[in-house]
C-alpha positions as a Markdown table, in Angstrom:
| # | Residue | x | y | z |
|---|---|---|---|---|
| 1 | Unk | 213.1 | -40.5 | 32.5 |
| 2 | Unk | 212.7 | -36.9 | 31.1 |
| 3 | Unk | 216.0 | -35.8 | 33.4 |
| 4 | Unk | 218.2 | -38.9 | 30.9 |
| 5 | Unk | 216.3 | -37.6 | 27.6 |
| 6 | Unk | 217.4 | -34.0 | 28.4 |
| 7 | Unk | 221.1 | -35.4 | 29.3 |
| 8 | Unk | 221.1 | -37.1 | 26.1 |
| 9 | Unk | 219.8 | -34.5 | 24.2 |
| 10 | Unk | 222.2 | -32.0 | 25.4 |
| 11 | Unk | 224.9 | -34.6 | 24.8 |
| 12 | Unk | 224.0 | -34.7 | 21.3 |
| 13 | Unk | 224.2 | -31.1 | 20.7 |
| 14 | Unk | 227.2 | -30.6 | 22.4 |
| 15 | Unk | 228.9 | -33.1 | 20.8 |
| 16 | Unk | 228.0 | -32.0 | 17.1 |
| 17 | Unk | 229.1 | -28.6 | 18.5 |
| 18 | Unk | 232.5 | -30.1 | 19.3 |
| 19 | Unk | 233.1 | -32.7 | 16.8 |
| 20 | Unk | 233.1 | -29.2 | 14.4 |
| 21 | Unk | 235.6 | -27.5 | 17.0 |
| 22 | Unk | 237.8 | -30.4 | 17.9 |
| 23 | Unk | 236.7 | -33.5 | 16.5 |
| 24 | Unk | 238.7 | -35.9 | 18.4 |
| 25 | Unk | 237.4 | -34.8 | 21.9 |
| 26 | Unk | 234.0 | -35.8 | 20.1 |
| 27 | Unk | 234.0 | -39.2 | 20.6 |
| 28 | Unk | 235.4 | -38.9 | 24.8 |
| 29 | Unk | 232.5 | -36.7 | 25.3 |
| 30 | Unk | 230.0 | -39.3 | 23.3 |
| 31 | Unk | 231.7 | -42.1 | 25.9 |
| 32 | Unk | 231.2 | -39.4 | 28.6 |
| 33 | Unk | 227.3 | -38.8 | 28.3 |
| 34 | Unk | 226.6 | -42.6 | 27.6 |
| 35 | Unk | 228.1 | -43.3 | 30.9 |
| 36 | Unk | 226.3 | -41.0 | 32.8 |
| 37 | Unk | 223.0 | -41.9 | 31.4 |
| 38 | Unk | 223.9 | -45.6 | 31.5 |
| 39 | Unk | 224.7 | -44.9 | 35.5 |
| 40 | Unk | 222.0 | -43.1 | 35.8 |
| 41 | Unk | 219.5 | -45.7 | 34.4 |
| 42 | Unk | 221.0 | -48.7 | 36.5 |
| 43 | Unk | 220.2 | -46.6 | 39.7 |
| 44 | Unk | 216.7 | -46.0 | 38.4 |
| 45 | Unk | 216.6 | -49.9 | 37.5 |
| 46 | Unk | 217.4 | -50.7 | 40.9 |
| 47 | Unk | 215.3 | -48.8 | 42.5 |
| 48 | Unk | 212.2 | -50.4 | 40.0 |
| 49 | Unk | 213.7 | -53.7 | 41.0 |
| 50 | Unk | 213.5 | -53.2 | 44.3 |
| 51 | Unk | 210.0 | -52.5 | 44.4 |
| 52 | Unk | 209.3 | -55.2 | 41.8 |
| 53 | Unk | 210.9 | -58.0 | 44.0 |
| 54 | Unk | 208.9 | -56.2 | 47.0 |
| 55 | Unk | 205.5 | -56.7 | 45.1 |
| 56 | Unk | 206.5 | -60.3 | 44.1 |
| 57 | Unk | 207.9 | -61.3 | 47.8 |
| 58 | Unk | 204.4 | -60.9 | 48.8 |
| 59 | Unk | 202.4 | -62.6 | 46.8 |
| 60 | Unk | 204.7 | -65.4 | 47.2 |
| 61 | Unk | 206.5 | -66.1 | 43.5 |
| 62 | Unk | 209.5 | -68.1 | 42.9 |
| 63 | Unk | 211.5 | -64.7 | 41.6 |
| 64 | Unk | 214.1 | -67.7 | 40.0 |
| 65 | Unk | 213.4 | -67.1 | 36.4 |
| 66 | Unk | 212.3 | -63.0 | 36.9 |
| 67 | Unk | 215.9 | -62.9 | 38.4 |
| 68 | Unk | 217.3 | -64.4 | 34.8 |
| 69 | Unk | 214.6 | -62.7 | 32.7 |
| 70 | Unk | 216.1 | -59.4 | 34.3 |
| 71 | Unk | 219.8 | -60.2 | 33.9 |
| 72 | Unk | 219.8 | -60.9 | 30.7 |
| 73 | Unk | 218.1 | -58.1 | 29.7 |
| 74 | Unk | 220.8 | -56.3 | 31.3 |
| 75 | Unk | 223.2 | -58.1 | 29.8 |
| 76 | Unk | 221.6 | -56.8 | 26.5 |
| 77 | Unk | 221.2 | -53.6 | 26.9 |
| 78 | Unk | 224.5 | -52.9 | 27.7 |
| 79 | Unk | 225.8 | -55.4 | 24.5 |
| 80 | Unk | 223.5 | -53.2 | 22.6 |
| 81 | Unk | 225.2 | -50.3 | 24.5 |
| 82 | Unk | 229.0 | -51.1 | 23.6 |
| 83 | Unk | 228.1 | -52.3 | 19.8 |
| 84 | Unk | 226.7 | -48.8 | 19.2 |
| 85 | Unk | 230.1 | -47.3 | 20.3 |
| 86 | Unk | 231.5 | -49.4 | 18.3 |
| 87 | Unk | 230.1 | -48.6 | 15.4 |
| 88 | Unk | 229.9 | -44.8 | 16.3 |
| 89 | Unk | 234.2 | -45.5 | 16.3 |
| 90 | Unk | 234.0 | -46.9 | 13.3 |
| 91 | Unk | 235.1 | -50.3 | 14.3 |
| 92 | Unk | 232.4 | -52.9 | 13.0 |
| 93 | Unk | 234.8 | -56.3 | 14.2 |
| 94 | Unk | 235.0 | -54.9 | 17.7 |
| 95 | Unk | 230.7 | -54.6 | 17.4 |
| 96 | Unk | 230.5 | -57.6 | 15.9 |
| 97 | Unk | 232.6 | -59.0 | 18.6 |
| 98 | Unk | 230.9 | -57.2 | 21.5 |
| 99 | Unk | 227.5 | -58.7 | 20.1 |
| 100 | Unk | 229.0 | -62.4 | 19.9 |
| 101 | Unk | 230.3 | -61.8 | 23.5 |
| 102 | Unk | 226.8 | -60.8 | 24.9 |
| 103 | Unk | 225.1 | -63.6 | 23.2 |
| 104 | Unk | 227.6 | -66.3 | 24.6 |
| 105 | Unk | 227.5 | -65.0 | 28.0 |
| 106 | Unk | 223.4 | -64.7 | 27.8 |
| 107 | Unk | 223.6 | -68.7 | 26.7 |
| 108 | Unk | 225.9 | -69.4 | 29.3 |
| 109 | Unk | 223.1 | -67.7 | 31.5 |
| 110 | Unk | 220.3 | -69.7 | 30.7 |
| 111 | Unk | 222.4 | -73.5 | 30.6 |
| 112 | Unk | 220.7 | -74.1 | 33.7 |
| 113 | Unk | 217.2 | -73.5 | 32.6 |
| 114 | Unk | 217.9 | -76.1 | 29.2 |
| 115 | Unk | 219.2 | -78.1 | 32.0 |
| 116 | Unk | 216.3 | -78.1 | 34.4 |
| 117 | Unk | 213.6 | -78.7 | 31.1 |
| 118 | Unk | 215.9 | -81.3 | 29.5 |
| 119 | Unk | 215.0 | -83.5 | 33.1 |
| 120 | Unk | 211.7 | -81.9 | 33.2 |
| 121 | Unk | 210.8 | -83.7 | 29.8 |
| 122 | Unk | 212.9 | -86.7 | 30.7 |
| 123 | Unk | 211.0 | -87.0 | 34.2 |
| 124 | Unk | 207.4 | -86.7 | 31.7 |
| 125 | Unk | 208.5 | -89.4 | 29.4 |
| 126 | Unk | 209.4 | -91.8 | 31.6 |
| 127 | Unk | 213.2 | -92.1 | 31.0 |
């Protein structure tokens, strides 16, 4: 955690260094240091999740809906991720875009949860 705050926080000061030298190598070298901590995170997340789904294969949980739960944070994050660059760019329809994108992939996602507790309440109210 400390290692990606330092990346960032040199990132930041080399790129207000360089955006006053050459500006437009500014923005490659924002898209640079976000992809190495964004690489950097999913490695630690994989490792986390590793020993998440370790602790929960023992105690014997259906990891169905912690499998979702996780994905779509994922799926979130890096929306959240690629808006921000967006924005950073100056391009607010390609955000706006990026965001609509993440949410209809994140509803596509959980379809089979509505699904399952559309025939849950059917089963409970006796068709």
């Amino acid at each position: 955690m400390i290692k990606l705050i330092l990346i960032i926080l040199i990132g930041v000061l080399s790129i207000v260094i360089i955006k006053q030298l050459r500006p437009e190598y500014s923005f490659l070298l924002r898209i640079a240091v976000l992809l190495t901590v964004l690489f950097s995170a999913v490695a630690a997340f994989s490792v986390l999740s590793d020993k998440i789904g370790e602790s929960i294969g023992d105690a014997e949980i259906n990891t169905e809906g912690l499998k979702l739960m996780v994905k779509t944070a994922g799926v979130s994050v890096v929306t959240e991720i690629a808006s921000a660059v967006c924005r950073d760019a100056s391009e607010t329809a390609l955000a706006k875009t990026a965001e609509l994108i993440g949410k209809i992939t994140i509803a596509g996602m959980i379809l089979p949860v509505i699904g399952e507790i559309i025939k849950l309440c059917v089963s409970l109210c006796g068709k």
